[in-house]
C-alpha positions as CSV (number, residue, x, y, z in Angstrom):
1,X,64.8,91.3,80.5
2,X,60.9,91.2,80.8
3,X,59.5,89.1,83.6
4,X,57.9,86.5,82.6
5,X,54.8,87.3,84.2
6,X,54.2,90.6,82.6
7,X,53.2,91.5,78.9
8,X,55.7,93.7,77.5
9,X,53.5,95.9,75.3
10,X,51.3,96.9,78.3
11,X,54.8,97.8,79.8
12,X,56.0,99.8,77.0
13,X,52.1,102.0,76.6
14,X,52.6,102.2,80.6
15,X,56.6,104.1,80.2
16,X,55.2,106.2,76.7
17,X,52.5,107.2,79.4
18,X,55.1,108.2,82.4
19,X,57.3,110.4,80.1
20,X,54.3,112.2,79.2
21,X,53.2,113.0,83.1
22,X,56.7,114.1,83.9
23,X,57.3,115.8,80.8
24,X,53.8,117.9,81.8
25,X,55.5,118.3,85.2
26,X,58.3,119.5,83.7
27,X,57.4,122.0,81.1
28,X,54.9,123.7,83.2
29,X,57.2,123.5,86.3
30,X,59.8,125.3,84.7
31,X,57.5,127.5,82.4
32,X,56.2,129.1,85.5
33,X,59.3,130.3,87.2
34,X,60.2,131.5,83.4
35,X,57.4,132.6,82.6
36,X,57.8,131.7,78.9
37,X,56.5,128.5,76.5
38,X,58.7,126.5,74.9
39,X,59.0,123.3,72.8
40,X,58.0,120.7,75.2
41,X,54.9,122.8,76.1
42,X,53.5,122.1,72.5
43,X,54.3,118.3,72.6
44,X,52.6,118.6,75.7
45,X,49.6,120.3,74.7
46,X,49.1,117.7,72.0
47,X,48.5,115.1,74.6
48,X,46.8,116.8,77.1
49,X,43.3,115.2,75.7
50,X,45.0,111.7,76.6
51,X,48.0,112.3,79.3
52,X,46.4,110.8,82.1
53,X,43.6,108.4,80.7
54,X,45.6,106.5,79.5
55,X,47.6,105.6,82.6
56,X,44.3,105.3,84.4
57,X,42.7,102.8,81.3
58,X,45.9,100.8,81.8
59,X,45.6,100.6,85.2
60,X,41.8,99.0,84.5
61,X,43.0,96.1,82.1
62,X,44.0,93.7,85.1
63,X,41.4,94.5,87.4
64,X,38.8,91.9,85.5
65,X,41.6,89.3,87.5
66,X,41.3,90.1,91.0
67,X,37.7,91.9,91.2
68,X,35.8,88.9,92.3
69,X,38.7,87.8,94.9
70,X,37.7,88.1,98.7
71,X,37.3,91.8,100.0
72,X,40.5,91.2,102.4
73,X,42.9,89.6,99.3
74,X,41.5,92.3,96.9
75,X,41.7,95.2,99.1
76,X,45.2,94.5,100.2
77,X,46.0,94.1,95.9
78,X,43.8,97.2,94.5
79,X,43.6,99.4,97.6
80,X,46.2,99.0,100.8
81,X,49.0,98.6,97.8
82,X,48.4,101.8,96.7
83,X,47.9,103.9,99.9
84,X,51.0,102.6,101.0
85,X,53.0,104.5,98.8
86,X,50.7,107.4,98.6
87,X,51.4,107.3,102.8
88,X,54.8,106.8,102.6
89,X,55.9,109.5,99.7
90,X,53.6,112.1,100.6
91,X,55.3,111.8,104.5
92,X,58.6,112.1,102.5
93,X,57.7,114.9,100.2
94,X,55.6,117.2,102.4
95,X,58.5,116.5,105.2
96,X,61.4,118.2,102.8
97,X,59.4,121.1,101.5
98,X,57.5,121.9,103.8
99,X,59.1,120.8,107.0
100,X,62.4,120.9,106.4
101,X,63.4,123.5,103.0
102,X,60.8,125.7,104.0
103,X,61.2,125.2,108.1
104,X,57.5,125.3,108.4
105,X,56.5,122.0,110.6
106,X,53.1,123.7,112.0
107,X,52.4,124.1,108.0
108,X,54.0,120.5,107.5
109,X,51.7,119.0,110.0
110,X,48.7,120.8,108.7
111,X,49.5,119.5,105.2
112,X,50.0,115.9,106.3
113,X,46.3,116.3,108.1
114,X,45.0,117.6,105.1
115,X,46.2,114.9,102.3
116,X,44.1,112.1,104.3
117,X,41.5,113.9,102.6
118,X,42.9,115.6,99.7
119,X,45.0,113.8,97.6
120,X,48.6,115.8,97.9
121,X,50.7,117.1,94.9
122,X,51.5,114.2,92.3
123,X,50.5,111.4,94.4
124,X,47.0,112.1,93.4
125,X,47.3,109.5,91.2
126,X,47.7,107.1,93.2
127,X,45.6,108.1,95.9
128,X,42.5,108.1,93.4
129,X,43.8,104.4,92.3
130,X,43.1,103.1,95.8
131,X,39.4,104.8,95.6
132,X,38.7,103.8,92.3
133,X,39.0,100.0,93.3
134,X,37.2,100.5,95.9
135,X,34.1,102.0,93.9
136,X,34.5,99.5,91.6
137,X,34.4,96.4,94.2
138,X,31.4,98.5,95.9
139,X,29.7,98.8,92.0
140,X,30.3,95.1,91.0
141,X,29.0,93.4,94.9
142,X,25.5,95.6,93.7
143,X,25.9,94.1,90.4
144,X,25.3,97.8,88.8
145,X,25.4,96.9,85.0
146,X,28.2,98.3,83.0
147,X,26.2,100.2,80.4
148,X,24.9,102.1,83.7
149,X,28.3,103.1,85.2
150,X,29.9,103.9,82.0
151,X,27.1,106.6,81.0
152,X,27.1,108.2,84.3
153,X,30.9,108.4,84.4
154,X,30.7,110.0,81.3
155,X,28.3,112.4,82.2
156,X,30.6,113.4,84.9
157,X,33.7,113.3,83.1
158,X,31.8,115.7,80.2
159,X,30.2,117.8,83.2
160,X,33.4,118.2,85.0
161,X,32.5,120.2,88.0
162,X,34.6,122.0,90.5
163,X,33.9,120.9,94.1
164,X,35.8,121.9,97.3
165,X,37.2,118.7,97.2
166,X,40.1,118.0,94.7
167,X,39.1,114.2,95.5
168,X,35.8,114.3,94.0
169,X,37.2,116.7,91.1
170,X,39.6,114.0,89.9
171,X,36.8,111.4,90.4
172,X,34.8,112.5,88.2
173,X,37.5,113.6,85.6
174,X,39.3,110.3,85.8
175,X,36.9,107.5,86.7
176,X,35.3,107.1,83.8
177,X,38.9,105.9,82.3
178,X,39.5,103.3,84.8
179,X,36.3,101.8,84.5
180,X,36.6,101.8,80.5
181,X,40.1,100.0,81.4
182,X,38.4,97.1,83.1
183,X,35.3,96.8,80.9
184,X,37.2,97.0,77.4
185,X,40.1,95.0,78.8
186,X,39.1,91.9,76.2
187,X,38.5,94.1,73.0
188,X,41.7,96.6,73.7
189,X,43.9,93.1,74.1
190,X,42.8,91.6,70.8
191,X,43.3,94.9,69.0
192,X,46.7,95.6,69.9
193,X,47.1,91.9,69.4
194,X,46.0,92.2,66.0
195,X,48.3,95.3,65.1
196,X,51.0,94.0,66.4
197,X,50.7,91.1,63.5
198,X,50.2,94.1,61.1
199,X,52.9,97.0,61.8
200,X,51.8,99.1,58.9
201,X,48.6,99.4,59.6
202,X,49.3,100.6,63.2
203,X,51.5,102.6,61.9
204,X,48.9,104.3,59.6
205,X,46.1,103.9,62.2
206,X,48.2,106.0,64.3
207,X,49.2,108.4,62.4
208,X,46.1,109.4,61.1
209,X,44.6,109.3,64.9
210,X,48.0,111.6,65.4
211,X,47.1,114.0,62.3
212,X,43.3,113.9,63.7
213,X,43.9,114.7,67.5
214,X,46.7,117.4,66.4
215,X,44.1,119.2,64.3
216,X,41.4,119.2,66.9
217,X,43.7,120.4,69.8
218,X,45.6,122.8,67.6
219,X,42.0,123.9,66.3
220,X,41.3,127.6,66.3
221,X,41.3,129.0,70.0
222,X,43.9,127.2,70.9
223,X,46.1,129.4,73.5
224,X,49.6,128.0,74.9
225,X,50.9,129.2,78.6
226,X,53.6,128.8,80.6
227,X,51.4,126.9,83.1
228,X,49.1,124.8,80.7
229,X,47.0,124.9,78.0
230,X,43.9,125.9,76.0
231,X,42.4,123.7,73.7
232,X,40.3,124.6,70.2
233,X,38.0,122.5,68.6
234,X,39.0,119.4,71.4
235,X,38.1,121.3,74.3
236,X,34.3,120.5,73.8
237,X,33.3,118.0,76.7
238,X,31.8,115.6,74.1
239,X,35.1,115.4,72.0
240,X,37.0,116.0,74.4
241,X,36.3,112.8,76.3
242,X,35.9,110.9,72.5
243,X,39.7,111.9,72.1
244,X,40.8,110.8,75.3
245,X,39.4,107.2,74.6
246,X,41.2,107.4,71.1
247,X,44.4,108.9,72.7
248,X,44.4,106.1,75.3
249,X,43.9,103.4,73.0
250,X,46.4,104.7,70.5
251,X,49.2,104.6,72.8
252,X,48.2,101.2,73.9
253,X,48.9,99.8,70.1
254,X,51.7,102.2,70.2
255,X,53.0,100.2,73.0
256,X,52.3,97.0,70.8
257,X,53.9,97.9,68.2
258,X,57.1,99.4,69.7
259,X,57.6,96.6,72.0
260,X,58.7,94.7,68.7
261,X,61.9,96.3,69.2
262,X,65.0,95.6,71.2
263,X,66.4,99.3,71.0
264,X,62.5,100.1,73.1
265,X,63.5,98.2,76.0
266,X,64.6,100.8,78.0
267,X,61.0,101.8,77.6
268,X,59.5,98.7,78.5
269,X,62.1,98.9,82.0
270,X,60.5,102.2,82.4
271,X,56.8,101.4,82.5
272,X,57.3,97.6,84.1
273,X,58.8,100.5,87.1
274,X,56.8,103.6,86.4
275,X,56.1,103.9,90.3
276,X,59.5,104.3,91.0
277,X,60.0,107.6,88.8
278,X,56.4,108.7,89.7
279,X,57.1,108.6,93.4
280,X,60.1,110.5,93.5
281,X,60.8,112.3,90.3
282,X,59.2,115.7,91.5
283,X,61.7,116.3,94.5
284,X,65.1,116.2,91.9
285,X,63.0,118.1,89.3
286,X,62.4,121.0,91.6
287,X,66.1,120.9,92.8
288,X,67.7,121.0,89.6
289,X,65.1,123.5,88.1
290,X,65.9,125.7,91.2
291,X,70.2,125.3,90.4
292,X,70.0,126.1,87.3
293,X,67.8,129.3,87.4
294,X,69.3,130.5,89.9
295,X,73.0,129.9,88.8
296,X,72.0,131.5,85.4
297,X,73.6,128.2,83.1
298,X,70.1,127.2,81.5
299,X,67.3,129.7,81.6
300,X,65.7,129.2,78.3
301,X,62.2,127.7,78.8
302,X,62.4,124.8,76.3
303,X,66.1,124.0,76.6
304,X,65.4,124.1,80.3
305,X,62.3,122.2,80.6
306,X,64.1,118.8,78.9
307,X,66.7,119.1,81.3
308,X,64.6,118.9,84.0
309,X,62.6,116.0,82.1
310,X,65.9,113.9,82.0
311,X,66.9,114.7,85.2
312,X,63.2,113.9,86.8
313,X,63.3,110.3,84.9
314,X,66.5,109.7,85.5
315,X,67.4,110.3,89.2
316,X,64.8,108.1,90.6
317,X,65.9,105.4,87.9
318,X,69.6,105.8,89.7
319,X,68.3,105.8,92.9
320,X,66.0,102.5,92.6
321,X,69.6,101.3,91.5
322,X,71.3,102.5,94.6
323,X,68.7,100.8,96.7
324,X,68.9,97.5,95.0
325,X,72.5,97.5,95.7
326,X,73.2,98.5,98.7
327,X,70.0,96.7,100.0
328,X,68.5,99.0,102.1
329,X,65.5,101.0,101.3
330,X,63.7,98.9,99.4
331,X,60.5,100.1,101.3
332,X,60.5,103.1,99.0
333,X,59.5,101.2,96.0
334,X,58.6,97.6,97.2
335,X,55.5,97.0,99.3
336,X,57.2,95.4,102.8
337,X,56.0,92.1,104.1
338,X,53.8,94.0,107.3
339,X,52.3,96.2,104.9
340,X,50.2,93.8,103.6
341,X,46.9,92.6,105.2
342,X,46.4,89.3,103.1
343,X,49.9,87.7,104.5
344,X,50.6,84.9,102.2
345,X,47.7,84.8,100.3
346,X,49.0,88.3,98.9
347,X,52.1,86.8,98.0
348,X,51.4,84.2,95.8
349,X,48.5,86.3,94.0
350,X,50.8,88.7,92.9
351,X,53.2,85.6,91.6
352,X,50.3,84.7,89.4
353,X,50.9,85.7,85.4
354,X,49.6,88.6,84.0
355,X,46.9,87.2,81.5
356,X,44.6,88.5,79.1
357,X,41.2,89.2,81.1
358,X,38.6,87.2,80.5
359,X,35.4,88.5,78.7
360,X,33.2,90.2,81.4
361,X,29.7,90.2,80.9
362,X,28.1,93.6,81.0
């Protein structure tokens, strides 16, 4: 069942957004030891205008309910809570592959230095989350105005350069999401709350948006690889970064509108724990890809690339499980008490119901 504290549709947009990062993972994981495309590639390449803005819009609705908390109870919320996990899981993950499967621990010690700075493998996510609320925090104590941030963060996004640093790459792909997130947060929760008292006109809303974003992406000079993709018509900064607010929004009435239904709940689960499979689903995916190439029982690419999506989502699902059961581990998917640095104050905030934002003024 749905806590009560959470809204179940934002839960729901937040698991449709977590099978589409691991399916990503997946198909271009396995397509590059194949060296082939298959099926998942192309549902993959339709989303790639929207894959990851949305998760990072999402993550934006509930900052409007913490950003004016003190720095020490909002830091420990919006930036310690994230580095935390990025700490812990990137110790894990660069410890087995590089330390321990690839018996490398001068290489493993270098690439724990390194992702202080550069945001290591997956967990980039997360590690730009923490920045981002700092930024934000930074933007909103110099009382920058909205209209300001959002057109230079566009400018960015549509610029996309290519720094050295990864760090700043993904800032400016990705900011400009997050801070979209937090702005729009009143208008994209009366929207979906408005389709979601009209199912067939979200249901025609999206698939026109579907038929729309499909044509773009698909557009001539479109080319598919086994490692990613390029886009036609949609590739253009200026639509491109149109499509990606479109995208994002569309899977937030999306999750409205399947949230109506007890047979999506295993969805809802999903998103209401996305961390849990994003922290840990790369290690099983690259262990079963691995088995199964090399055993010779599933080599075609697109037969092979949703096995590995279904193992990836599944296996940290299982283990989450285990952990709840046995009662040990926990500290793999729940912040511990000394890693906060609010003490109680962080407690009871994050007992406090997740409302709709209230209207910020720009």
């Amino acid at each position: 069942m749905s806590s009560p504290n959470r809204m179940p549709w934002v839960d729901t947009a937040k698991g449709l957004s977590i099978l589409l990062v691991v399916m990503m993972y997946s198909a271009y994981n396995t397509g590059e030891y194949t060296g082939g495309v298959g099926f998942l590639h192309y549902v993959i390449g339709f989303a790639t205008p929207f894959r990851m803005p949305e998760f990072f819009l999402i993550s934006g609705l509930f900052l409007s309910q913490v950003i004016d908390r003190p720095w020490r109870r909002y830091v420990d919320r919006r930036v310690v809570h994230y580095l935390y996990f990025y700490v812990l899981w990137a110790i894990i993950s660069i410890g087995l592959k590089i330390g321990i499967f690839s018996g490398d621990p001068a290489g493993m010690l270098h690439d724990l230095a390194m992702a202080v700075v550069q945001p290591y493998g997956v967990l980039w996510f997360i590690y730009m989350l923490a920045v981002f609320g700092i930024v934000i925090r930074v933007l909103r104590e110099f009382r920058v105005p909205h209209w300001i941030v959002i057109l230079a963060a566009a400018a960015l996004q549509m610029w996309a350069p290519k720094p050295d640093s990864y760090a700043l790459e993904q800032f400016a792909a990705y900011f400009v999401f997050f801070y979209l997130g937090f702005v729009l947060a009143p208008l994209i929760f009366r929207l979906v709350e408005w389709t979601q008292g009209r199912p067939a006109v979200a249901v025609a809303g999206l698939l026109a948006w579907a038929l729309v974003n499909g044509l773009l992406v698909y557009s001539p000079g479109y080319a598919m690889q086994p490692v990613g993709m390029q886009m036609g018509l949609a590739a253009w900064p200026p639509l491109h970064l149109a499509l990606a607010v479109a995208g994002a929004v569309a899977l937030c009435v999306a999750g409205g509108f399947l949230s109506k239904f007890t047979s999506m709940e295993w969805l809802r689960w999903l998103g209401e724990h996305s961390l849990v499979v994003y922290v840990a689903f790369t290690i099983p995916m690259s262990i079963f890809r691995g088995v199964m190439l090399a055993s010779g029982l599933l080599t075609d690419t697109g037969w092979l690339s949703l096995a590995v999506l279904l193992v990836s989502v599944i296996s940290p699902v299982v283990l989450y499980f285990i952990v709840k059961r046995v009662g040990f581990g926990t500290f793999l998917f729940e912040r511990p008490a000394w890693a906060h640095v609010d003490g109680p104050n962080a407690a009871k905030a994050s007992s406090k119901p997740m409302t709709r934002p209230a209207r910020e003024a720009a």
